[in-house]
Phi, psi and omega in degrees: 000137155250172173281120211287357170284346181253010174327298179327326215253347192292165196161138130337120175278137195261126164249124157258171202083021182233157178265167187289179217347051193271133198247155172323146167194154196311327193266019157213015163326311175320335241230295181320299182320318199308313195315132176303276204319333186293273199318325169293302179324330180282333197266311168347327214267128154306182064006124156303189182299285183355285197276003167271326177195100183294015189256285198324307201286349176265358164297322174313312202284297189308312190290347174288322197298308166313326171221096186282025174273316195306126170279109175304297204258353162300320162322313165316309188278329176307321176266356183219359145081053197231189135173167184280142188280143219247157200275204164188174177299152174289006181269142146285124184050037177262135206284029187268146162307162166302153185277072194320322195265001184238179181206155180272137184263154169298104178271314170239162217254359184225167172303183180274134190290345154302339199244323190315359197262340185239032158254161189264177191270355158295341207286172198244118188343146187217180144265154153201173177305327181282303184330300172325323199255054125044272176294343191239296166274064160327116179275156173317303181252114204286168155253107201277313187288340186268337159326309129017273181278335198279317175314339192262011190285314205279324177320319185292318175294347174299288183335302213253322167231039162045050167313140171242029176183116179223162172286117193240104185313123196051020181297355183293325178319308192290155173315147183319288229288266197311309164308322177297314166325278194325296171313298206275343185292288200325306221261020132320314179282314192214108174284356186245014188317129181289046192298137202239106175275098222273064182229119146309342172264156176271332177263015160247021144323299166289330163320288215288301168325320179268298178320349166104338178313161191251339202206178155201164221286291143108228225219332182306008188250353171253305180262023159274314189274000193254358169001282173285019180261326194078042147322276192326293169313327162271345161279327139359274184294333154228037176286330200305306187324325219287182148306315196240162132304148192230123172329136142232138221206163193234295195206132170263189193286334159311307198249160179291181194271158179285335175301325167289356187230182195320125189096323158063245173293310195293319188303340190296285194292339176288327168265016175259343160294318202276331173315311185291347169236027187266152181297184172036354178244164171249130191276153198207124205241123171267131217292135175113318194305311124010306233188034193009052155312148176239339173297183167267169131289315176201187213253343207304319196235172192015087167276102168329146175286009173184047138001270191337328201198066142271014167256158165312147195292329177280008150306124191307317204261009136354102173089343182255108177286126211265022140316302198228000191239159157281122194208168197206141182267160193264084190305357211194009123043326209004111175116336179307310194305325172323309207286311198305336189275307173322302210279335174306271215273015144281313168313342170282295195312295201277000165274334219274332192223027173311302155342318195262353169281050177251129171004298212274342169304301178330107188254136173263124189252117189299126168234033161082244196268144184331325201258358151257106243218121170220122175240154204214123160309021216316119153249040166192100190003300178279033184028013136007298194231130224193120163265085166303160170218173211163143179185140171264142203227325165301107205249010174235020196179136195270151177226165170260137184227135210215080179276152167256102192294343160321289200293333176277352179257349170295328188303276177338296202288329167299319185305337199280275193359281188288002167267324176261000000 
């Protein structure tokens, strides 16, 4: 908890010597405590309600039992001048702002035992970069009962609306012992229950894999607008390697929309197509994305130098990320039926020849300069038969394109080779 008149003043603490999104670890926590800005941030912090005044807080309780209207925790601020410390990234001097609208739960009821020596036995629960990691800064005592209830959440949506799949935010965070909780309760319900792993790298693929994840989010929402640099083509060739499957996305929920970057509607529609046939990924459409929205929901990840108020100024929703704002998508669009018939009838296309769409199916074909992308297929034992995809990626300019089927079948006889 903080002292809600110093809200203002609340921040990710900037550490020097660290590069930007460098995460806690045992051999340099000592380094974090060390920090001045770390030691104001920790003075931020309170006693919970319970413990600044045990009457009030059990008056609180009663009168929430009594008028289930009283917002409990606005009451909190009213009486005790308090409020919940808003949670931030597990990167050191990573630029995003604080997370105003989550917040972090107590996993273990004492500090983490690497770190506890340099804090005093006075300090009052805090966030920091080790707290945050779970998974790394382990506490003595766990809170097993909340453990408990947080394993039982997705079990419940199974029960009542019959989910088969989810995202678990930040679970790389979590302690072993509770993400596994988490994972293994659903697949009690649904052994084929779908899990999602929220790693932006690509190389935490096998973490995810031995952890039980089915996919992980990975890296195509970053290097699809990055085309012409050819980001895109080389993760192409080497998403086929991962362990796991990877979202292929243009724009995530997070990031800005593809209708907003280089290419505008065509870069849209160019990837929404090449998304249904890249190897190893799941093509993955963010709601809005449809109807060529161009605001964000939020800011969080490759964020545009004026993200916020890429709509017009005389728009109602002008400046408002619908993370945190009342926002409505723009439904009425002019043009939107393009998009919607492109994602219908590629969705055909890619069922119709879903079966043939595998890793071990997958010919990597050279098409030359970065920004021109051809993918390729066997769709039969006897190599024969072959699904090109072809795409221009230069939105400024038309290109000629030349596959030489000489090159395409030394591939094939090799591929025959090395399967027998």
């Amino acid at each position: 908890m903080d002292k809600k008149k110093d809200l203002d003043k609340y921040h990710p603490p900037k550490i020097e010597g660290f590069e930007p999104f460098t995460k806690a670890e045992k051999d340099n926590i000592e380094k974090i405590y060390a920090a001045k800005e770390v030691k104001e941030h920790l003075k931020l912090f309170v006693p919970s309600p319970d413990k600044l005044d045990p009457a009030k807080w059990e008056s609180i309780k009663e009168r929430c039992k009594e008028n289930k209207n009283i917002d409990f925790f606005q009451l909190i601020e009213e009486e005790f001048g308090i409020t919940t410390a808003p949670a931030f990234s597990d990167c050191i001097n990573d630029p995003q702002p604080p997370w105003s609208d989550v917040t972090y739960l107590r996993l273990y009821l004492d500090n983490p035992i690497k770190s506890a020596k340099f804090v005093g036995k006075d300090q009052p629960p805090y966030i920091l970069f080790d707290i945050i990691r779970g998974n790394v800064f382990k506490g003595k005592i766990k809170n097993i009962e909340l453990w408990e209830k947080i394993s039982d959440i997705i079990p419940h949506y199974q029960r009542n609306f019959g989910i088969d799949g989810a995202r678990i935010d930040m679970g790389h965070a979590l302690p072993s012992e509770l993400e596994k909780m988490i994972i293994e309760k659903p697949r009690q319900f649904d052994k084929d229950f779908c899990f999602i792993a929220e790693e932006l790298n690509n190389k935490a693929d096998k973490k995810a894999k031995k952890a039980g994840y089915n996919m992980v989010i990975g890296e195509y929402w970053w290097t699809e607008p990055r085309i012409e640099e050819g980001h895109f083509k080389r993760m192409i060739y080497d998403v086929a390697k991962l362990k796991v499957p990877v979202f292929a996305a243009s724009e995530m929920p997070d990031t800005p929309r593809a209708a907003s970057r280089k290419g505008g509607r065509d870069f849209s529609k160019l990837s929404v197509v090449l998304n249904n046939f890249l190897p190893n990924a799941v093509p993955f459409v963010t709601s809005g994305m449809e109807i060529f929205e161009v605001q964000p929901m939020n800011l969080g990840l490759d964020p545009q130098p004026d993200g916020r108020y890429v709509l017009p100024k005389e728009d109602p929703f002008y400046g408002k990320l619908a993370f945190f704002d009342k926002y409505a998508l723009h439904w009425t669009n002019e043009g939107k039926e393009e998009m919607i018939d492109l994602i219908e009838g590629v969705n055909k296309i890619r069922e119709k020849y879903l079966k043939y769409l595998k890793v071990e199916n997958f010919i990597k074909i050279n098409s030359g300069d970065d920004s021109t992308i051809v993918l390729a297929y066997k769709l039969d034992g006897k190599n024969e038969k072959l699904l090109l995809i072809a795409a221009n990626g230069d939105f400024d300019r038309d290109v000629n394109l030349k596959v030489r089927l000489s090159n395409i079948e030394k591939k094939l006889e090799k591929n025959l080779k090395m399967q027998n």
